[in-house]
C-alpha beads as a LAMMPS data file, in Angstrom:
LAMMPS data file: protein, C-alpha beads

287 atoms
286 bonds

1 atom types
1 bond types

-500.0 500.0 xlo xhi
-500.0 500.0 ylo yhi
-500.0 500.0 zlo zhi

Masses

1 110.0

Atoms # bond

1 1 1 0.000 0.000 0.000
2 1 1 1.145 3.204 -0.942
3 1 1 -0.196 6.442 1.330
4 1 1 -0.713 10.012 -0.216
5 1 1 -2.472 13.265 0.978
6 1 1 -4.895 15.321 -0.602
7 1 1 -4.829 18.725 0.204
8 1 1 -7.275 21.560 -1.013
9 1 1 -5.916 25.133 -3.178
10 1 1 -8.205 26.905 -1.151
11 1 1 -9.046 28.912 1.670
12 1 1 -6.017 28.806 4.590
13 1 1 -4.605 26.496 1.823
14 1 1 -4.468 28.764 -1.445
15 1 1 -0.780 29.673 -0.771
16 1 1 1.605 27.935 -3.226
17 1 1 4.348 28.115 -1.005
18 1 1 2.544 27.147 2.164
19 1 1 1.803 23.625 -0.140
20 1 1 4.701 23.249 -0.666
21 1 1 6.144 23.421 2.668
22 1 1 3.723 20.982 3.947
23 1 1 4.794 18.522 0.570
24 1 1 8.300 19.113 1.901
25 1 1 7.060 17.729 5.077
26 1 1 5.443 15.022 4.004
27 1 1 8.277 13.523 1.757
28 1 1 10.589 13.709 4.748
29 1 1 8.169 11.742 6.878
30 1 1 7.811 8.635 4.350
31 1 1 4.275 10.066 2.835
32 1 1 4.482 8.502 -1.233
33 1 1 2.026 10.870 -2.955
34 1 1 1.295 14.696 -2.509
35 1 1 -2.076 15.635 -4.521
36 1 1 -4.019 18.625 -5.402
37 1 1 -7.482 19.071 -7.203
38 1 1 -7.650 21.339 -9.877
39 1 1 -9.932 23.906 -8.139
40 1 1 -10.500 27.045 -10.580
41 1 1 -13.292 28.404 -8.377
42 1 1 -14.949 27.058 -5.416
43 1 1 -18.476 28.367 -4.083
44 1 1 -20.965 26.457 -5.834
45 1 1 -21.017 23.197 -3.245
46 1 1 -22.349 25.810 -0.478
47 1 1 -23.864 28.302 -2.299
48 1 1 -21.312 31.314 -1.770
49 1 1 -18.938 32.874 -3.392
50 1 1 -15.712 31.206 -3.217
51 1 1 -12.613 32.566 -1.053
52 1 1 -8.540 32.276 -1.425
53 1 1 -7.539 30.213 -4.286
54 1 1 -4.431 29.457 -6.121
55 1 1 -3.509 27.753 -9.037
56 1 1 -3.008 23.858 -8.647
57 1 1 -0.851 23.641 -11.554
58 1 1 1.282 26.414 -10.807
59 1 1 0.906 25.175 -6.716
60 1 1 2.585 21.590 -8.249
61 1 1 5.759 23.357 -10.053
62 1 1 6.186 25.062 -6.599
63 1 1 5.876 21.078 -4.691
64 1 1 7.830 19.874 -7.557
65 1 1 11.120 22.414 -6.644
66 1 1 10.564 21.445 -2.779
67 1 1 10.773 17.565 -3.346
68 1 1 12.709 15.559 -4.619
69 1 1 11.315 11.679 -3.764
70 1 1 7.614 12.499 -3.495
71 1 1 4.923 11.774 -6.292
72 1 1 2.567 14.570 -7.020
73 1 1 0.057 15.299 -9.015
74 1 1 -3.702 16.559 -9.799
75 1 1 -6.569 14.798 -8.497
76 1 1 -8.154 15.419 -10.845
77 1 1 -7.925 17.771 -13.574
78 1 1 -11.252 18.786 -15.068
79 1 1 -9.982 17.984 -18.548
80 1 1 -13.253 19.281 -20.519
81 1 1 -12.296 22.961 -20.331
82 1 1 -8.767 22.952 -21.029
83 1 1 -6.775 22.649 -24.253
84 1 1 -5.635 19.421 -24.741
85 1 1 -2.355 20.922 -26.333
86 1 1 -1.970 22.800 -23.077
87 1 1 -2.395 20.305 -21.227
88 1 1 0.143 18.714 -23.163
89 1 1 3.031 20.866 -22.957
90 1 1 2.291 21.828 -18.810
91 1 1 2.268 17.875 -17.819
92 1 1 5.816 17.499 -19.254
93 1 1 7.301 20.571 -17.972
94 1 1 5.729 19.470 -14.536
95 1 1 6.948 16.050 -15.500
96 1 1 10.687 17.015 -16.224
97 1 1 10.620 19.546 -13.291
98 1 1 9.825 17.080 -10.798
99 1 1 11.928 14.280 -12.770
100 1 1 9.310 11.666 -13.770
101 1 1 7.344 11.786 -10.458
102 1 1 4.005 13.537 -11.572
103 1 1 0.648 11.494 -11.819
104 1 1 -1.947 13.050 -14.249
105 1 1 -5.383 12.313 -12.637
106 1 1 -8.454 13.098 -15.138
107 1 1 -12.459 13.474 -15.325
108 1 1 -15.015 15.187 -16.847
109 1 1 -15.154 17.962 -13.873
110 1 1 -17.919 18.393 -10.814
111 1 1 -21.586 18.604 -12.327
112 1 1 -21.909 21.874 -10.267
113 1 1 -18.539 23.539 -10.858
114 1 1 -18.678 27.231 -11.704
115 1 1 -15.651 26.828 -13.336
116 1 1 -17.598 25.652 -16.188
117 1 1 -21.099 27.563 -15.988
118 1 1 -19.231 31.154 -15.389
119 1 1 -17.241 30.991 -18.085
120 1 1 -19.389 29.400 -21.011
121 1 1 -17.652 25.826 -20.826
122 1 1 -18.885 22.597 -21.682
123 1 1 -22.120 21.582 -19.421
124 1 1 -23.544 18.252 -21.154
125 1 1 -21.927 15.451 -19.364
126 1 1 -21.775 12.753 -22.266
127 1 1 -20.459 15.355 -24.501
128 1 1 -17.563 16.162 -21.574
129 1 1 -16.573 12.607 -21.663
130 1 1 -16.287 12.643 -25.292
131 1 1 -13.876 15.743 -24.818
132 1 1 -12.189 13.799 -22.085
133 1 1 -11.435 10.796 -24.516
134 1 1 -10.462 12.872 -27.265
135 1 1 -8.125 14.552 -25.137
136 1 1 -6.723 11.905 -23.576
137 1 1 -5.854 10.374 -26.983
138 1 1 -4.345 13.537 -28.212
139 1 1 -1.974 13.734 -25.244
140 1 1 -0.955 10.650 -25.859
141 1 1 -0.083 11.503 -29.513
142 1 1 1.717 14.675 -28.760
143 1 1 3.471 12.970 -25.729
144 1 1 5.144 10.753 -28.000
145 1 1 7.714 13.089 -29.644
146 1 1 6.560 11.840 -33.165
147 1 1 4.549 13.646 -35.585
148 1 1 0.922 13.620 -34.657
149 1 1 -2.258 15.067 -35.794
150 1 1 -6.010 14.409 -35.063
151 1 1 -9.581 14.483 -36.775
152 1 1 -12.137 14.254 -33.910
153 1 1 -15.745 15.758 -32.759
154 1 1 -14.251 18.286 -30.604
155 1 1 -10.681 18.884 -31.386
156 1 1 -8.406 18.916 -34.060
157 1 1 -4.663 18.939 -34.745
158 1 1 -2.795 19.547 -37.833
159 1 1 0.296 17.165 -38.015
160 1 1 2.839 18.871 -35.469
161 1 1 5.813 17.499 -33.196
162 1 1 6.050 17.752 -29.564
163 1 1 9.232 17.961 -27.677
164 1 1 10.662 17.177 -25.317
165 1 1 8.902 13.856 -24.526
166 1 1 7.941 12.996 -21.081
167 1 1 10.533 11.609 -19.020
168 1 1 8.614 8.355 -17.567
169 1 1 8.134 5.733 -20.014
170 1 1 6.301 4.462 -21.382
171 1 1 4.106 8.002 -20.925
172 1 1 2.486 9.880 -17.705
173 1 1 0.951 7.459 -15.519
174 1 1 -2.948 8.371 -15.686
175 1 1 -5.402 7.967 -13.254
176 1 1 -9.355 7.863 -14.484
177 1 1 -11.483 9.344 -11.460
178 1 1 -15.181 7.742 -12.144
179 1 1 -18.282 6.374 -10.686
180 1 1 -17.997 2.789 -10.167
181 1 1 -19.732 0.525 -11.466
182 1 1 -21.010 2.811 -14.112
183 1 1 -19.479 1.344 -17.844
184 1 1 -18.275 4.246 -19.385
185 1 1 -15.982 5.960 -16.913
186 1 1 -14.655 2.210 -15.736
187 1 1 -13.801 1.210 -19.290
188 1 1 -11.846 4.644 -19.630
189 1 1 -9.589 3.645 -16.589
190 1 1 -9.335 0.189 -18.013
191 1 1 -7.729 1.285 -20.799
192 1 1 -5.020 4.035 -18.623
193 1 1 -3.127 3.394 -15.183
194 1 1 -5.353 3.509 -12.247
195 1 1 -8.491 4.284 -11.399
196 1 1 -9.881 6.826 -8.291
197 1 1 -13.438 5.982 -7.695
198 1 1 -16.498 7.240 -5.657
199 1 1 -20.032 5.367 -6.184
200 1 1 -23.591 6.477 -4.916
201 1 1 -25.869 6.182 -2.481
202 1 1 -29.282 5.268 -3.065
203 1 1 -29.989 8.625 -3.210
204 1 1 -27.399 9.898 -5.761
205 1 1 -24.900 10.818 -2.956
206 1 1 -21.430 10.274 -3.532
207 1 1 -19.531 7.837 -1.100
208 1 1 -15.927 6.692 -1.370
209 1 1 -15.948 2.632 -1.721
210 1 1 -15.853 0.128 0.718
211 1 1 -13.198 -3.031 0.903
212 1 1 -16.134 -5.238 -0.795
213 1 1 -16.670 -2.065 -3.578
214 1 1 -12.801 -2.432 -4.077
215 1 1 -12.851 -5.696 -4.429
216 1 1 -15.716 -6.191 -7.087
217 1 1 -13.618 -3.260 -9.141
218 1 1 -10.495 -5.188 -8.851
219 1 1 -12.407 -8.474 -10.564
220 1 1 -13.964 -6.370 -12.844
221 1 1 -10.579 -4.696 -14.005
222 1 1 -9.134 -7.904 -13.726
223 1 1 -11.070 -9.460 -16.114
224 1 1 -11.602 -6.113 -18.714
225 1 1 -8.144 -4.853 -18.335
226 1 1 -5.663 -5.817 -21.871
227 1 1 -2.583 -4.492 -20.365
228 1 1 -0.507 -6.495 -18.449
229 1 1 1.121 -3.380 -16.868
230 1 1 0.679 -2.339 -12.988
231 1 1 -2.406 -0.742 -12.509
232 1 1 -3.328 1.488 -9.644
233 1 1 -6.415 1.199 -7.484
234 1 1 -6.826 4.253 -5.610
235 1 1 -8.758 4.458 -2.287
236 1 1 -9.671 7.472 0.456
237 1 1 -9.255 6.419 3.890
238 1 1 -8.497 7.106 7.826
239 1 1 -4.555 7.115 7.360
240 1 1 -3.908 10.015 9.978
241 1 1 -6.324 7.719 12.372
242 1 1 -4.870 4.769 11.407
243 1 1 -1.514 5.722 13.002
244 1 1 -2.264 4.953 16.671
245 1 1 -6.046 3.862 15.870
246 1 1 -6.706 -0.205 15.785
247 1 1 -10.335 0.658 13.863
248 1 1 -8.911 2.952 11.502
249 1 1 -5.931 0.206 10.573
250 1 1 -8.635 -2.185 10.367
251 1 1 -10.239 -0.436 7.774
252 1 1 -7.090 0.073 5.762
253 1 1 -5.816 -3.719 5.926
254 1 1 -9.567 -4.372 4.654
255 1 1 -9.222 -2.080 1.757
256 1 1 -5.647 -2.979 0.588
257 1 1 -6.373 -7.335 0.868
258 1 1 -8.995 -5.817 -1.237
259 1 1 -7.297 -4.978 -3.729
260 1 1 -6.401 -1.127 -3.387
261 1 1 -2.474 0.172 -4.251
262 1 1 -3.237 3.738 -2.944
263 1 1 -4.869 4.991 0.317
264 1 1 -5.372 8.600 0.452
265 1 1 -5.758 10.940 3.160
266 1 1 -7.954 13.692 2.323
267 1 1 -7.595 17.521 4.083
268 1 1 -10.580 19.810 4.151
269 1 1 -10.137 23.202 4.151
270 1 1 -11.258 23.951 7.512
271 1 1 -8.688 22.117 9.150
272 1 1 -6.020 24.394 10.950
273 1 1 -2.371 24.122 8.699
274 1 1 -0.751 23.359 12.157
275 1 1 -2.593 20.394 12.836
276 1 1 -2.572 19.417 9.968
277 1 1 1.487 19.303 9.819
278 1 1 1.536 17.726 13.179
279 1 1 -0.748 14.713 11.589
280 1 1 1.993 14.970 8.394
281 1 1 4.781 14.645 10.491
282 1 1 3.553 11.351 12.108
283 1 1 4.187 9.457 9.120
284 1 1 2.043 7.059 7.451
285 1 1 0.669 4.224 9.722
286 1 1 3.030 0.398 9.122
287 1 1 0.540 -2.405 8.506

Bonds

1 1 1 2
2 1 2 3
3 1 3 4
4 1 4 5
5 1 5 6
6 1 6 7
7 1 7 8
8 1 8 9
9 1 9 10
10 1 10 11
11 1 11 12
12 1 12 13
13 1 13 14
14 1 14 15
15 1 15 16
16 1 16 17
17 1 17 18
18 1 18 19
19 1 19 20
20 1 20 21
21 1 21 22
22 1 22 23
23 1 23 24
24 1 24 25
25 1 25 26
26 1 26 27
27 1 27 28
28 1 28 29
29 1 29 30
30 1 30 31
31 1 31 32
32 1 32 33
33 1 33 34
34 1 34 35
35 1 35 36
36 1 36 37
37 1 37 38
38 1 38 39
39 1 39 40
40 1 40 41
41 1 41 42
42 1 42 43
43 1 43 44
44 1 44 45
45 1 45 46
46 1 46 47
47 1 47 48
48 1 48 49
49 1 49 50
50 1 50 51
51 1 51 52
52 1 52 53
53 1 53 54
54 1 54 55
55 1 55 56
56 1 56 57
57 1 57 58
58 1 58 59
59 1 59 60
60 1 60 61
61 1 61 62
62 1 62 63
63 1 63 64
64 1 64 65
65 1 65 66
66 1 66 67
67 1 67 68
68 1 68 69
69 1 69 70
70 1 70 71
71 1 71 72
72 1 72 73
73 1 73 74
74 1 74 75
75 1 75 76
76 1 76 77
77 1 77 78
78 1 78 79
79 1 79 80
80 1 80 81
81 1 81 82
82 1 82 83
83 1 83 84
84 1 84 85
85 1 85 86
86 1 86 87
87 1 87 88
88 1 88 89
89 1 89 90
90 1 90 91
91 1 91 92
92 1 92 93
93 1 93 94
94 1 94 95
95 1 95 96
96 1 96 97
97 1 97 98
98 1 98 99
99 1 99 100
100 1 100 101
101 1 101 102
102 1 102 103
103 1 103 104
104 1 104 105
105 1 105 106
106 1 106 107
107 1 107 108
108 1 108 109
109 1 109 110
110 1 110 111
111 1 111 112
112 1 112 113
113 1 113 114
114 1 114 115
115 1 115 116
116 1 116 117
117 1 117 118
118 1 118 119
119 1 119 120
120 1 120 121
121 1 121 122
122 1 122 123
123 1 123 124
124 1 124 125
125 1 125 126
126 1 126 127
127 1 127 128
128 1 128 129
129 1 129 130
130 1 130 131
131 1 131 132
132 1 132 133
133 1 133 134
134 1 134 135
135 1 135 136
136 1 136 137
137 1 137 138
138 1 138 139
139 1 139 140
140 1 140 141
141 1 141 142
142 1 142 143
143 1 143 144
144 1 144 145
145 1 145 146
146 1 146 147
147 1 147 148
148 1 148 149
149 1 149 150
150 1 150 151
151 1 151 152
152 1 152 153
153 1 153 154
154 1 154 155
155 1 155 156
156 1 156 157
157 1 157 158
158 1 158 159
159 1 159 160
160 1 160 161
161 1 161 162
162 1 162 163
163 1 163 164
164 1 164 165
165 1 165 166
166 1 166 167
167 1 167 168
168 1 168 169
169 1 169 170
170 1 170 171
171 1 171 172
172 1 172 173
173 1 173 174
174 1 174 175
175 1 175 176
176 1 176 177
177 1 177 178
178 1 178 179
179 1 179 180
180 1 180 181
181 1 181 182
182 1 182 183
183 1 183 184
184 1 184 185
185 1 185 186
186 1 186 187
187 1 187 188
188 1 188 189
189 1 189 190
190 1 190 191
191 1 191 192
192 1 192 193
193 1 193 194
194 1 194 195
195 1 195 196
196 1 196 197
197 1 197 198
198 1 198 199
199 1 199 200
200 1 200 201
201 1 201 202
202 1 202 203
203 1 203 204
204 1 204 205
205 1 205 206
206 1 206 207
207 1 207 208
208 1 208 209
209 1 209 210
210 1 210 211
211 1 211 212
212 1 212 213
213 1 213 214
214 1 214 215
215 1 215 216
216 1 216 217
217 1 217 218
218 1 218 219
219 1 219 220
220 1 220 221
221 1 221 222
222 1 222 223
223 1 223 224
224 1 224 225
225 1 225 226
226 1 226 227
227 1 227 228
228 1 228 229
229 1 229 230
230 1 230 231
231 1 231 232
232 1 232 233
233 1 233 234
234 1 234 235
235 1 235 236
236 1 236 237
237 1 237 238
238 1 238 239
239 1 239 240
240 1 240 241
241 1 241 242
242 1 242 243
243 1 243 244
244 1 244 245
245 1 245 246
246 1 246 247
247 1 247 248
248 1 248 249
249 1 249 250
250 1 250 251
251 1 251 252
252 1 252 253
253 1 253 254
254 1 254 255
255 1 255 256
256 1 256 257
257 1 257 258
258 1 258 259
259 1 259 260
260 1 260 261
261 1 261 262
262 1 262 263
263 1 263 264
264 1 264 265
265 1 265 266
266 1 266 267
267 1 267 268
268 1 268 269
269 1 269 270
270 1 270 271
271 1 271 272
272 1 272 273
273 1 273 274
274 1 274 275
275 1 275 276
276 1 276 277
277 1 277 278
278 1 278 279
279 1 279 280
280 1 280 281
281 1 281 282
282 1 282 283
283 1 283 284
284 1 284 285
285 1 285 286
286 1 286 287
């Protein structure tokens, strides 16, 4: 099991350099993975206007120049209203900055994100994941250092060369974020590196997956997955609690037999930065 944070870009959190402190932290007390969402504006869950927020891209070069051992990465980027060719060329600068440690985690973006309504972007969900998969498969061209172009319903790309190329090989590791069991956004992380799932209530509430959730993903991608490379499995859990908490390690031990690579600890952004680095400093629980 690997263990990784999740920290917001907003609020007492939307200072690039105070992120990167606490990544610096974090690598020096074992913590694997250092993760940011890509939070343009945030508001809309509560109904106010959103607060302090910084850029998570530009928040991940800073983490990238603090770190040296640490992965890091975007979980996830709301790939629907950004250039894919942007994309493209800031994913392998961040990838060469932080010298093949960055994880590109992707989805269609929050239903109720004013980062989309605002601003005139994309609000049709199947026509987001369409985006999504067209961009995915034009990163992958233009990642490749070779000459590349691309015909689709949304985008298009005269034949043009992209260098330098990445520097982990074979590309990027990506990470699909998706509602399990739904087909469409499981057979998209089939086809990539990992997958970081929620699934619903009865009631259309989302709800991070239990050990026997995890394990019914890991047959499914077991038996739908062509690639016989690694392939990540990435859960949300107690790991702070977990550290001097017999429940809480009970709960992870369930969810990695299960099947799960990653356990995540996620950070609101209520929670006091001091605390927060005291919990850091810890280190991740031993199973």
């Amino acid at each position: 099991m690997h263990y990784g944070l999740v920290l917001p870009n907003i609020g007492k959190y939307s200072d690039a350099r105070v992120l990167a402190e606490l990544a610096h932290a974090a690598e020096g007390a074992g913590w694997e993975g250092f993760f940011l969402p890509d939070t343009l504006h945030f508001g809309s869950y509560s109904g106010t206007e959103a607060g302090l927020i910084c850029d998570p891209w530009i928040a991940l070069a800073a983490i990238a120049m603090r770190t040296k051992r640490i992965k890091l990465g975007l979980l996830v980027a709301a790939v629907p209203r950004r250039r894919p060719w942007k994309m493209a060329r800031e994913t392998v600068t961040l990838d060469h900055l932080s010298q093949g440690r960055f994880i590109l985690g992707v989805g269609i973006g929050a239903v109720f994100d004013r980062g989309f309504d605002a601003f005139g972007e994309e609000l049709d969900i199947k026509k987001r994941a369409g985006m999504l998969d067209e961009s995915l498969a034009i990163l992958e061209g233009l990642w490749s250092g070779q000459p590349f172009s691309y015909s689709g319903e949304y985008y298009h790309v005269q034949k043009i060369t992209f260098v330098p190329k990445p520097v982990q090989a074979p590309r990027i590791p990506i990470w699909v974020a998706g509602i399990w069991p739904r087909k469409g956004p499981m057979e998209r992380a089939a086809r990539y590196d990992g997958v970081y799932p929620v699934t619903l209530t009865a009631s259309g509430i989302p709800r991070q997956l239990t050990s026997a959730d995890i394990g019914k993903l890991k047959r499914w991608m077991d038996e739908h997955r062509t690639n016989p490379a690694p392939f990540d499995i990435v859960a949300n859990g107690p790991v702070f609690n977990a550290v001097q908490g017999v429940q809480s390690r009970e709960v992870l031990q369930s969810i990695t037999d299960a099947g799960a690579t990653w356990c995540l600890q996620n950070i609101q952004d209520e929670q006091d930065v001091d605390a927060v680095r005291v919990s850091i400093l810890q280190s991740p629980p031993s199973l």
